[in-house]
N, C-alpha and C positions, 0 to 999 in steps of 0.2 A: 416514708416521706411522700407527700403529697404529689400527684401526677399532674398536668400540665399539660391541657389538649395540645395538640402539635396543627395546624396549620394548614398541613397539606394531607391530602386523603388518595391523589394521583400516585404511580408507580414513578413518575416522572418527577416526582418531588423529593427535596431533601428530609429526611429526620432530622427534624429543629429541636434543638434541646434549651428552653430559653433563660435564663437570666435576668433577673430583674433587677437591678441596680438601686430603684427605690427611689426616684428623684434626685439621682447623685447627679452633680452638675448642672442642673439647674438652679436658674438665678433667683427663681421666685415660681410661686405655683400661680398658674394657667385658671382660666374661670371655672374649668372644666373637669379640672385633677382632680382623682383622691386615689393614687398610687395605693395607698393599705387596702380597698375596696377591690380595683381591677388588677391587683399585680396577687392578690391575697399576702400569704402569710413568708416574705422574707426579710430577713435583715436589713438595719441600716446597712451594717459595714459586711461585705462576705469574708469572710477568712479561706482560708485555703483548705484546712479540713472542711469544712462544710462546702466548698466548691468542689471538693474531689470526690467526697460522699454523693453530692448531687448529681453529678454529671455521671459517676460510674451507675448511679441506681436507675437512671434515664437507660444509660446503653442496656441494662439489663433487662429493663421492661420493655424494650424494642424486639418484636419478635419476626419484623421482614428486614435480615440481616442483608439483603440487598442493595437497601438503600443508602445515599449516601447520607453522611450526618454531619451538623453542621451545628455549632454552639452560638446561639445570638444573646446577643447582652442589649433588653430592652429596658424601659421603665424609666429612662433617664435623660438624659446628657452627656452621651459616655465621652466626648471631647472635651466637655468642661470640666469632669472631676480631675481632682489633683493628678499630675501626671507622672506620678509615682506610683499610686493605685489604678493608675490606668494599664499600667507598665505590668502590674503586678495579675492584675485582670488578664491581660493579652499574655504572657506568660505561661499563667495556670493555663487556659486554655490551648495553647498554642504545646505546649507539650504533649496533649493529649492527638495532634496533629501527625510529632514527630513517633510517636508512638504505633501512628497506624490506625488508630481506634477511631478519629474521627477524620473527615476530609477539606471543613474549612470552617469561615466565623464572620460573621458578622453582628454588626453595630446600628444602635440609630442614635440619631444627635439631634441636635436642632442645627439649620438651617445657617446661622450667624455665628456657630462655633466650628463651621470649617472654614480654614486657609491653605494655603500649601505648605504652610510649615508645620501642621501637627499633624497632617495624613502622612505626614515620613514615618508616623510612631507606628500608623497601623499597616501600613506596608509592609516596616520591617517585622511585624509577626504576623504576614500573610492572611491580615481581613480581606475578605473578595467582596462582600456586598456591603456598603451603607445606605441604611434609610435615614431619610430626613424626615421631621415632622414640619408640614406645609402646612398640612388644615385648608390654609387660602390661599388664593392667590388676590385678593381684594384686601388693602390697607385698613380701609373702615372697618373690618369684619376681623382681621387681627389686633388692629388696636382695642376692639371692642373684647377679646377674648384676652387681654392683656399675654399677647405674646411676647412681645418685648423687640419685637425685628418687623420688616416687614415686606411686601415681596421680592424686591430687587434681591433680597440676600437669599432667597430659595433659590433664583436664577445664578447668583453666582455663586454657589455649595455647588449644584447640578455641575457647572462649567466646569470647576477646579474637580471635583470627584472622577468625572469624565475623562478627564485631559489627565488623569495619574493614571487609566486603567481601572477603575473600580466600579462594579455590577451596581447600580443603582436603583432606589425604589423611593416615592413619597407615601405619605400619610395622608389623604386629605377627611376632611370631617363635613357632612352634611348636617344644616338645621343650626348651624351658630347664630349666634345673637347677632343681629343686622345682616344676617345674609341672605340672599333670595334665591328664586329658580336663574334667574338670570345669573347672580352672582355666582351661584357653584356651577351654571353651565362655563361660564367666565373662566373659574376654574382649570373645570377638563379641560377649556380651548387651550388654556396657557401649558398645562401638562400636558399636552400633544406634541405642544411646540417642543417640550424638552426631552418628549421623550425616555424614559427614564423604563429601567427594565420591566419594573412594578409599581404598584398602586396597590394600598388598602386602603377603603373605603370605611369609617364607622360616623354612623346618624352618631348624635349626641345623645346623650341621657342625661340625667338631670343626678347628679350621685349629693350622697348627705354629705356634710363638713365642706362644701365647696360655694367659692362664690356665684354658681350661678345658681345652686339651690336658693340663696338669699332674694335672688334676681324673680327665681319661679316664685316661691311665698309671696313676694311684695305685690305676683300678676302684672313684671315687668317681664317677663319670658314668655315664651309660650313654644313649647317644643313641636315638633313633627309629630303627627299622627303616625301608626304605623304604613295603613297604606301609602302616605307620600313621601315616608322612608323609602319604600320599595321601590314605589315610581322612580325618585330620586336617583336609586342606587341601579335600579333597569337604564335606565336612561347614561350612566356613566359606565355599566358594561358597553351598552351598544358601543358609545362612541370612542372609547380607548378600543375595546376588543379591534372596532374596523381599523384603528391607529397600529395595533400588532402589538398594542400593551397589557401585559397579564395581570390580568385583577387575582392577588392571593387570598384576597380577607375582605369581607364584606360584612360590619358587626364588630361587635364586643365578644369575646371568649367569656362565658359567664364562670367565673370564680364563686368558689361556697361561699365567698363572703357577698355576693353580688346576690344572690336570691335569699338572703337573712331580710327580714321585715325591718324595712325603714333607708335598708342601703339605698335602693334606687327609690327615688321621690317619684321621676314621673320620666316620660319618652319613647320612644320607638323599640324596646326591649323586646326581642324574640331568643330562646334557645337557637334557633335554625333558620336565622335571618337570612344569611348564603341560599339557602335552600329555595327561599322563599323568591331571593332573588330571579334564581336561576328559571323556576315556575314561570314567575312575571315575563322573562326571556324567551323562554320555550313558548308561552301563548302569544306573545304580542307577533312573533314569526309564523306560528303557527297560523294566526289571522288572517298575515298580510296572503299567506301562501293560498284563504280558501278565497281568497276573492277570484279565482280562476272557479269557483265550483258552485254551479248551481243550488240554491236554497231547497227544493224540492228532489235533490241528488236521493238516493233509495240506499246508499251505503257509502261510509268512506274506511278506507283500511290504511291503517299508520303501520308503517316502521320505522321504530327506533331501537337504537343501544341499547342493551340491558342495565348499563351502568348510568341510562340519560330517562329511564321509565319512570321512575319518581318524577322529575320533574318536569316531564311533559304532562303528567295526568296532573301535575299540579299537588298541594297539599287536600288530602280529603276528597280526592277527585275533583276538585274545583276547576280545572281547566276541559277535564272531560265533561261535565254540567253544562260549563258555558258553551263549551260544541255544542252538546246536545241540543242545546235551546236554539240555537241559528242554526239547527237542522234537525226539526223534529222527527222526521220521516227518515231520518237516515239511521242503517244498523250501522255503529260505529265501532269498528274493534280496534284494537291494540296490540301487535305482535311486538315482543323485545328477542333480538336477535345479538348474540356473545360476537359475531362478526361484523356488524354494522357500527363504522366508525362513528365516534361522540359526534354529535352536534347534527348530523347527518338525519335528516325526517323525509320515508320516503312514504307517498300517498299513492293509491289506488282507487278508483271511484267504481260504480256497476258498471257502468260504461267499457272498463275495461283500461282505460287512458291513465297514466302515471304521471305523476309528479315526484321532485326530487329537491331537497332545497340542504342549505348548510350553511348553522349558525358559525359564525366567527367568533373564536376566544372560547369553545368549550372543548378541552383537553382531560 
């Protein structure tokens, strides 16, 4: 059975074991969906042998038995489908709870399919997290993405999820049709406001069978570049990270169906979009950090994490390059040290004088 990147790569993370439901409970599909593309190859309906099949070959292939693990049921509407199959959903997995085997479960829905009266269902088989799918928070830019709601009803899902106890997260999406730099800064402001445990982040892409492919052919579209994906997605670390909001996902999980010729038409598509972000991160600090250092400096010596070296040098050295060039005289090294905290970059010049700086939000 097919395997299914998991999310988190930190010690501090759950084992997500995910579910995709398939567009169950949704009322109509989005400009932007093609669930058979990004979810790959599952069932309309899950049945129970293939939920217990799936779920046990997950735990087996999990080999840092430390972690905690956690069943999420993505892909859909999971408050909208029939609530008999929802029942039947939270169940199956909810046994695997009482069992010992896993530690908890979460859901994403949309936004206008919670009230206080159907989060009694997920209570009662102990969901801890729900994500919402926001995308916006700009009315023009959901109606335009035929969402079917629009933001007042992100703001009251947050409220009522909050007010039962349940760990919360949004979806938002950068590069939608009628959105701008202002309107997804717009956005983050609003998701500050609520606060919410998590955020993932994914640029749009442009997938075949979907209505905003038709949008892109006609050259009424026009998607994000990658670099202003990344800008975009730098720019929303910054300002959650300082808010104390953890960014889990940055990007689309590329599915085998997702790199077949024709899947994706056009957009911001990287394998190691996260990555890239994290790069954009590490040099835009690392910047602000050399304005304390003279251009004609004779050397600078970096310390970082072992686990944070990739993305300081950036992809391909690129971040070391652009050093280089705003200090061509300088011998620049790079020490990666197993005891120097993430995010933590400390600097040394000839001089002898140190610097110490610390991103926020890298865990």
């Amino acid at each position: 059975m097919k395997k299914i990147s998991h999310e988190s790569k930190t010690n501090n993370n759950p084992f997500i074991i995910p579910v995709f439901i398939m567009n169950s409970g949704c009322p109509h599909r989005c400009i932007f969906c093609n669930q058979e593309i990004t979810a790959g190859n599952f069932p309309q309906k899950i049945t129970k042998d293939f939920f217990d099949t799936y779920i046990n070959s997950h735990l087996a292939w999990n080999k840092d038995k430390s972690k905690k693990k956690e069943i999420a049921f993505y892909g859909g509407s999971f408050t909208g489908i029939d609530p008999l199959y929802q029942e039947d959903l939270l169940s199956w997995a909810y046994s695997f709870i009482q069992k010992g085997i896993v530690n908890s479960l979460r859901i994403s829905t949309r936004p206008d399919y919670i009230s206080a009266a159907n989060v009694s269902l997920l209570k009662k088989y102990n969901v801890t997290t729900v994500e919402i799918g926001a995308q916006s928070f700009v009315d023009e830019v959901l109606f335009s993405a035929q969402r079917g709601h629009n933001a007042d009803s992100i703001i009251k899902a947050l409220t009522i999820l909050k007010n039962n106890g349940f760990q919360t997260g949004l979806h938002l999406m950068a590069g939608l049709p009628k959105d701008t730099k202002e309107g997804f800064i717009y956005s983050l402001d609003k998701t500050i406001e609520l606060k919410p445990d998590t955020v993932r982040i994914h640029p749009v892409v442009v997938l075949s069978g979907t209505a905003l492919a038709k949008e892109f052919r006609r050259g009424e579209y026009k998607p994000l570049e990658l670099s202003e994906a990344v800008e975009l997605c730098r720019m929303a670390w910054e300002k959650l990270s300082m808010a104390g909001i953890r960014i889990i996902r940055m990007g689309l999980h590329l599915t085998p169906e997702m790199i077949k010729d024709g899947s994706v038409l056009a957009g911001p598509i990287h394998p190691a979009l996260g990555n890239l972000v994290l790069s954009s991160v590490f040099y835009n600090h690392t910047i602000k950090f050399l304005e304390k250092v003279a251009p004609d400096t004779e050397e600078l010596s970096f310390v970082v994490s072992n686990r944070d070296t990739s993305s300081f040098r950036g992809l391909n050295n690129a971040n070391i390059s652009a050093i280089k060039t705003l200090y061509p005289h300088a011998n620049l090294i790079v020490k990666s040290l197993t005891g120097q905290p993430r995010g933590k970059i400390s600097l040394t010049i000839k001089s002898g004088k140190s610097f110490n700086l610390n991103i926020p939000g890298i865990i």
